[in-house]
C-alpha positions as CSV (number, residue, x, y, z in Angstrom):
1,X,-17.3,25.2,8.0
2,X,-15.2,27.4,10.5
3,X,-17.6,27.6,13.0
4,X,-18.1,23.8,12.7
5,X,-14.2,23.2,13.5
6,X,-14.2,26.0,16.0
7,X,-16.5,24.2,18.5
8,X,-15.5,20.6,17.4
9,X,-12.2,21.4,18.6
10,X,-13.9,23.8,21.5
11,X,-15.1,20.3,22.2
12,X,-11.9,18.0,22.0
13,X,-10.5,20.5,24.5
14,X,-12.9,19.9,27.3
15,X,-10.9,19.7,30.8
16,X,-10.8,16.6,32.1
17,X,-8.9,13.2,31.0
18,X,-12.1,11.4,30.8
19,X,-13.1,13.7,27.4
20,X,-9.8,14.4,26.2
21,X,-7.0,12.2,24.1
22,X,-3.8,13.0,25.0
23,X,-2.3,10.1,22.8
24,X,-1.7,10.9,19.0
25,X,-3.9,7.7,17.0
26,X,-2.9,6.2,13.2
27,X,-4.4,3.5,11.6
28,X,-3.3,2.1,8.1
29,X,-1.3,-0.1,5.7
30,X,0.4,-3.0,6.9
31,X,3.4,-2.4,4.7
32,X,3.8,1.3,6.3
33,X,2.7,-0.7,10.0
34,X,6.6,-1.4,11.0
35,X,7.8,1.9,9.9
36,X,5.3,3.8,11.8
37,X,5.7,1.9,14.5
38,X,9.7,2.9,14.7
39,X,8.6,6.2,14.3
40,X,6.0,6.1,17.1
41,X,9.2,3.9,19.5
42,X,11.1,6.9,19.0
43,X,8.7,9.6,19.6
44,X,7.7,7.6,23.0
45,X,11.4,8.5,24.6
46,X,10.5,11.8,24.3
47,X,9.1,12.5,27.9
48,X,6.3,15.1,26.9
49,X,4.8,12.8,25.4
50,X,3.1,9.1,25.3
51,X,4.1,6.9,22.7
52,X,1.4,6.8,20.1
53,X,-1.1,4.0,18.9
54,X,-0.6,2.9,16.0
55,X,-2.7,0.2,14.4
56,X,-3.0,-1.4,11.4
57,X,-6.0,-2.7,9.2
58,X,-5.1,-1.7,5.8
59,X,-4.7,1.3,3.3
60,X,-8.5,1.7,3.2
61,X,-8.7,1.7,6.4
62,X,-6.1,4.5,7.4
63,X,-8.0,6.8,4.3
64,X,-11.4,6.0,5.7
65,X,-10.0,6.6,8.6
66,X,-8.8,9.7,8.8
67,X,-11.7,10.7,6.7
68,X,-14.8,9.2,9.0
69,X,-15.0,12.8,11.4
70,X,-13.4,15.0,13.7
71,X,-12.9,14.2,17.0
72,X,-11.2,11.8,19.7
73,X,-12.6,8.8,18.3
74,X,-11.5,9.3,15.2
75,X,-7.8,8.4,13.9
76,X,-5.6,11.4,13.9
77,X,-3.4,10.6,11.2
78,X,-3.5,7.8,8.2
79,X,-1.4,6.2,6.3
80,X,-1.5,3.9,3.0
81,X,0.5,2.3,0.4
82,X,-1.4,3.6,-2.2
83,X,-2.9,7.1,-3.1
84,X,-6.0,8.6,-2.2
85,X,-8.4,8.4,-5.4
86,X,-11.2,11.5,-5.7
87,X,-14.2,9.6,-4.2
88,X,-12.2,9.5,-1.0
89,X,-11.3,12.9,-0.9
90,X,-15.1,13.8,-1.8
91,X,-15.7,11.4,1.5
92,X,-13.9,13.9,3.4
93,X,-15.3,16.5,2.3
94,X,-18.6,15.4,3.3
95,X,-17.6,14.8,6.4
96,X,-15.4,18.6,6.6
97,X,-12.1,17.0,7.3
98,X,-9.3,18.5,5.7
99,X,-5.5,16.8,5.3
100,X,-2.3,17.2,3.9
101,X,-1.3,14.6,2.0
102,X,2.3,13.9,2.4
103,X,4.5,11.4,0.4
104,X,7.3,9.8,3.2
105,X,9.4,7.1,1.2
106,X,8.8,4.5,-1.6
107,X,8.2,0.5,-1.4
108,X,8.4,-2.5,-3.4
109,X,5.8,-5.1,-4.1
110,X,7.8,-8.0,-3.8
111,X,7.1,-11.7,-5.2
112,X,8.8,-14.0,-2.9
113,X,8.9,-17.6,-2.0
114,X,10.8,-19.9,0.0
115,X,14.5,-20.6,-0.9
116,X,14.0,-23.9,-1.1
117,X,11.4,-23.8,-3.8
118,X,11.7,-22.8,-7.9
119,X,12.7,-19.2,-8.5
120,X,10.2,-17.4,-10.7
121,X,11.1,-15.9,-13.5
122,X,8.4,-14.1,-15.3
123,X,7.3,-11.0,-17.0
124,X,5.3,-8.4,-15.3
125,X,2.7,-9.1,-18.6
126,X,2.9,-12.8,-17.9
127,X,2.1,-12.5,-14.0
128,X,-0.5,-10.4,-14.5
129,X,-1.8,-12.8,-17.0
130,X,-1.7,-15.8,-14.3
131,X,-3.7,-13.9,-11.6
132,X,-6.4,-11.7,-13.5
133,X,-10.0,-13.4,-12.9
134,X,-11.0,-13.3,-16.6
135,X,-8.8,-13.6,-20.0
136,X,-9.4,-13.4,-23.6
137,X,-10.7,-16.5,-24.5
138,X,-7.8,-16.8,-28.0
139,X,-4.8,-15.9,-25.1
140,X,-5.8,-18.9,-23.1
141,X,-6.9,-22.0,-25.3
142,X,-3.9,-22.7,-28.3
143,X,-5.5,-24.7,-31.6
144,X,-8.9,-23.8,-31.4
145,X,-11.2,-21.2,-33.2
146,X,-12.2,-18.7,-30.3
147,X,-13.1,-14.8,-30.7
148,X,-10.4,-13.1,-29.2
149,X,-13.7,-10.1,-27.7
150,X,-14.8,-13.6,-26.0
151,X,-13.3,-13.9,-22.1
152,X,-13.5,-16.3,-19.4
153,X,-12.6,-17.6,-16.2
154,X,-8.9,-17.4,-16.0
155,X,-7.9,-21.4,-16.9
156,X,-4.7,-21.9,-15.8
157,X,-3.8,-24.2,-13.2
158,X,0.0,-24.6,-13.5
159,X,3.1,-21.3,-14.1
160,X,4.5,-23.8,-17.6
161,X,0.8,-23.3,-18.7
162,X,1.7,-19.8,-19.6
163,X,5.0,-20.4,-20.6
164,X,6.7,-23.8,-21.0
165,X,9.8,-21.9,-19.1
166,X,7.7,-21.1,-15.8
167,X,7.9,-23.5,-13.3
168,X,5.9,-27.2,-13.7
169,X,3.7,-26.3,-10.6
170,X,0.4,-25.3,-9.3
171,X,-0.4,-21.7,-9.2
172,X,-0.7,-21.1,-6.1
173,X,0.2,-17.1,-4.7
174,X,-0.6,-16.0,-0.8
175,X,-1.8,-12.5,-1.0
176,X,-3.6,-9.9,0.8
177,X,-6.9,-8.9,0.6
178,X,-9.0,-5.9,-0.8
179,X,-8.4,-3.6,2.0
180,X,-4.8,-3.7,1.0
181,X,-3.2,-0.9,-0.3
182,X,-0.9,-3.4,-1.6
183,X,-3.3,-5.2,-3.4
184,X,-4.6,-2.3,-4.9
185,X,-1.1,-1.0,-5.9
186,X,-0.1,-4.6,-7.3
187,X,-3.6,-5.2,-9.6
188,X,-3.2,-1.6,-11.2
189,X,0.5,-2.5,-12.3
190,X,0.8,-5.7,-12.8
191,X,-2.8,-6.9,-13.8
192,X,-4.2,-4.0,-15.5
193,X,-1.0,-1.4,-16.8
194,X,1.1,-4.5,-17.7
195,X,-1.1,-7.6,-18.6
196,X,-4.7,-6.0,-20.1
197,X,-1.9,-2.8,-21.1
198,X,0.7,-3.8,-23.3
199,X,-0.7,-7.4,-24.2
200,X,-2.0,-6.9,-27.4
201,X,-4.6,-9.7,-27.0
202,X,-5.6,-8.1,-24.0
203,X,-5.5,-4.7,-24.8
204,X,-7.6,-5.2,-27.4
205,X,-10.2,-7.4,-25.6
206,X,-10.8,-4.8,-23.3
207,X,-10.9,-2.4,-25.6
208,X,-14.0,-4.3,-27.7
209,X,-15.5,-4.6,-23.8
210,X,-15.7,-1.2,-23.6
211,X,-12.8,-1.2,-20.9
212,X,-9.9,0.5,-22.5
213,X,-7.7,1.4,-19.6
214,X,-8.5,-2.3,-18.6
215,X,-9.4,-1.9,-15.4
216,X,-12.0,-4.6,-15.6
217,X,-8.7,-6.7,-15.2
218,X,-7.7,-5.8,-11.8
219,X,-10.0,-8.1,-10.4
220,X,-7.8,-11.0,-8.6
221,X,-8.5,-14.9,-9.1
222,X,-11.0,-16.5,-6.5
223,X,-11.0,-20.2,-7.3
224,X,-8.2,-20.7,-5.2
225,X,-5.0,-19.5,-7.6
226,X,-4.6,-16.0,-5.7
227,X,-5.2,-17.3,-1.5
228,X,-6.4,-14.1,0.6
229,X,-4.2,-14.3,3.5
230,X,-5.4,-11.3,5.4
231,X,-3.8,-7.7,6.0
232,X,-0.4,-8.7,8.4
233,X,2.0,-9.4,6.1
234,X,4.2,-11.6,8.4
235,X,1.5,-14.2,7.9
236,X,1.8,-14.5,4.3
237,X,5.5,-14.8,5.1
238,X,4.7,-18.0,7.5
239,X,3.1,-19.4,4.7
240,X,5.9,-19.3,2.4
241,X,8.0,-20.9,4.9
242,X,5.6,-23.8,5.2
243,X,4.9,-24.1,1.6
244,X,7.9,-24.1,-1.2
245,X,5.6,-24.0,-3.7
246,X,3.4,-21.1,-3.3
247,X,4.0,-17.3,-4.0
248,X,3.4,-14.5,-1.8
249,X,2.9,-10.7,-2.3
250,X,3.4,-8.4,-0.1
251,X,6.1,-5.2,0.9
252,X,9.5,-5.0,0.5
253,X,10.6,-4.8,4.2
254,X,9.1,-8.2,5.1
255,X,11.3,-10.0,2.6
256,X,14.4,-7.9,3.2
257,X,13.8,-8.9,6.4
258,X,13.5,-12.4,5.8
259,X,16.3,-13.3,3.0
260,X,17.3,-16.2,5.3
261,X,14.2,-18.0,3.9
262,X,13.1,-16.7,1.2
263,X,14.3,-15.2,-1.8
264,X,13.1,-12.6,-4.5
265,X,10.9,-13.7,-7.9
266,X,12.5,-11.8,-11.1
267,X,9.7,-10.1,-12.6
268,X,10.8,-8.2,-15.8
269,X,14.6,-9.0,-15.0
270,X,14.6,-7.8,-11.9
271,X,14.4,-8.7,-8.9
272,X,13.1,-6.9,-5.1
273,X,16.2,-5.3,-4.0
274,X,16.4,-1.5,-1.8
275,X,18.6,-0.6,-4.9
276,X,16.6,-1.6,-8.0
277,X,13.5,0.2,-5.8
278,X,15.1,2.9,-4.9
279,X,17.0,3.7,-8.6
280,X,13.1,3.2,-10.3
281,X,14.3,0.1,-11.6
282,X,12.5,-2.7,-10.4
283,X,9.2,-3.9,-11.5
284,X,7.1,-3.3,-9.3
285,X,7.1,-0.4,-7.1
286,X,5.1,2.5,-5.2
287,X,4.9,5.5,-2.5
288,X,4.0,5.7,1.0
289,X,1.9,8.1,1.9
290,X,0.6,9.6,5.1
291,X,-2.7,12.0,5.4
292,X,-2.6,14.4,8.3
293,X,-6.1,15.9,9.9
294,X,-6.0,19.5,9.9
295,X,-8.7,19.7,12.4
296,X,-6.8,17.7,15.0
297,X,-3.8,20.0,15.1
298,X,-3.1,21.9,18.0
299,X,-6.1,19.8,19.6
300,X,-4.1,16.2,20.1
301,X,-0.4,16.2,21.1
302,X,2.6,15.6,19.1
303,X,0.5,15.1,15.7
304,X,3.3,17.7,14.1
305,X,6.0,16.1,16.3
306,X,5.4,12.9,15.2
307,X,5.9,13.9,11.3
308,X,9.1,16.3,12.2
309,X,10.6,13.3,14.1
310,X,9.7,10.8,10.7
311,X,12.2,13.1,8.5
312,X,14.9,12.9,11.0
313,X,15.3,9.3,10.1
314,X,13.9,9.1,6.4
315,X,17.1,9.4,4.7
316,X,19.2,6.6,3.1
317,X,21.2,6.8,7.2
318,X,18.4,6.2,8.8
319,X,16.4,4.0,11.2
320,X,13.6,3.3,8.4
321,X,15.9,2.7,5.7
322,X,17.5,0.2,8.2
323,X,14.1,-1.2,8.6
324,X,13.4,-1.8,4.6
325,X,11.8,1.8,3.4
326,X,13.6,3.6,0.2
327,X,13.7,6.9,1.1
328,X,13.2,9.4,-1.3
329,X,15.2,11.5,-3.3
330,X,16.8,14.4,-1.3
331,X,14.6,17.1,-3.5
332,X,11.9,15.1,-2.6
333,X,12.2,15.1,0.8
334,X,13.0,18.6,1.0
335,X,9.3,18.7,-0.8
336,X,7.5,17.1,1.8
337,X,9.6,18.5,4.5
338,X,8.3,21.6,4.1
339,X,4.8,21.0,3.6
340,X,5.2,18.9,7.7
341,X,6.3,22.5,8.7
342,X,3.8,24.0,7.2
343,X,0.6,22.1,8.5
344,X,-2.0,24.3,10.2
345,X,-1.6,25.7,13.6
346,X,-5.4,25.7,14.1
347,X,-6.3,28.7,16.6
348,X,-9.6,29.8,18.2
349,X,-7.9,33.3,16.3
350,X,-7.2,31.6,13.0
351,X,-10.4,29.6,13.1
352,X,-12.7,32.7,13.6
353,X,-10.4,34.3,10.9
């Protein structure tokens, strides 16, 4: 493995431009893509060094990613809005990339729509209910005999469906797509830990199904109910504006940014606000995270840089917060401070240690 990442990087270091990357490359989540994006703005003044890319494409994407190989066509750092599982660490390992995996603030799913449409008010349970692809027969159809093991294609067409309370309107919620970090973050809370979790008709269907933590129910609604709208959340946010009857998912910062026109859903009481995410209070909620390549330390410029210069401004004072990120807790950040000034200063010494 050494000797693998000794001439790897042997090899990233060949003189000349034309075979070396001077220009520090992330890729990931569309809900971390503005904040990196600051980070990268700021990092650019710094004369010794160019500003770096950073690009978008999804959670999956940044994991993959950073995971695919080592060398300068491979991402340097990337980032996601939801946690690597173990099949994508073993996919580094395959490919003998190491990371550190470093926790850098805390988001918000928000529900949102236009101001000029209903606001929703609904319970986690309930929302999860309206978006799953299948339910328990005896949850959906009232005043018929049905076995409540028995489950089909999610039937409802309207929110008062569900409850008589809900708005008298289509189900209709923008949303983005399985790439998403978001997505993924959004159909293990609200789909699978809240709806198939702690509804007790659910619960127990997927228990008889052989599914008992329910994940069967993260699966989203494809007959037109739940509306892929691609990985850039600003696009989702166009849609709201246009429509005043649909729904959107997406991060925090894009409706904090956009409270002129549209305005949180209260899911469980409570609705997207920095406060309510940053107390643990609101509904739905979730880390950032970042995963640093080892092997590309030391080899392409300002990869430590860039994280030392993300903790100058990840406090409640700072540029990101400004931009919609909750930072963390101070203890926290003193956590994952440390571990940025501890990433590896790969050596020809220390590599041939």
């Amino acid at each position: 493995m050494k000797k693998l990442v000794l001439a790897l990087t042997a090899a990233l270091l060949v003189s000349g431009t034309a075979s070396a990357r001077d220009q520090l490359s992330l890729a990931g989540s569309s809900t971390v893509l503005p904040f990196a994006t600051i980070i990268a703005e700021e990092m650019g003044k710094n004369p010794n060094f160019k500003t770096p890319v950073v690009e978008s494409g999804g959670s999956s994407v940044g994991k993959k990613g950073v995971c695919d190989g080592i060398g300068t066509e491979f991402i340097d750092i990337g980032n996601a809005s939801s946690r690597m599982k173990p099949a994508e660490l073993e996919y580094c390992d395959k490919n003998s990339v190491t990371l550190t995996e470093i926790k850098v603030g805390y988001d918000g799913i928000a529900v949102a729509n236009s101001l000029e449409g209903q606001t929703l008010e609904i319970s986690k349970a309930d929302l999860g209910k309206a978006l799953t692809i299948e339910v328990p027969a005896c949850d959906a159809i009232v005043g018929r005999n049905f076995n409540c093991d028995e489950w089909i294609p999610n039937p409802f067409t309207k929110w008062s469906e569900i409850n008589p309370a809900y708005p008298d309107i289509e189900i209709r919620v923008y949303g983005p797509p399985t790439t998403s970090g978001t997505r993924a973050s959004f159909a293990e809370m609200v789909n699978q830990k809240a709806y198939c979790g702690k509804n007790k008709i659910a619960k127990a269907a997927s228990a008889a199904r052989g599914d008992k933590k329910g994940k069967k129910c993260r699966a989203m609604r494809t007959d037109g109910a739940y509306v892929e709208a691609g990985e850039q959340d600003n696009l989702i946010v166009q849609k709201l504006q246009e429509d005043k009857d649909a729904y959107g998912i997406f991060g925090f910062s894009y409706l904090d940014q956009n409270t002129d026109t549209l305005q949180s859903a209260i899911v469980d009481g409570t609705p997207a606000t920095f406060e309510l995410i940053a107390s643990g209070d609101y509904a739905i909620s979730r880390a950032l995270w970042y995963y640093v390549k080892h092997e590309h330390m030391n080899v392409i410029p300002g990869m430590a840089e860039y994280m030392e210069e993300w903790t100058k401004h990840w406090d409640s004072e700072g540029v990101l917060a400004d931009a919609g990120m909750v930072p963390m807790p101070e203890a926290e950040r003193a956590k994952y401070a440390k571990a940025m000034t501890e990433l590896p200063k790969l050596t020809a010494d220390i590599l041939t240690k």
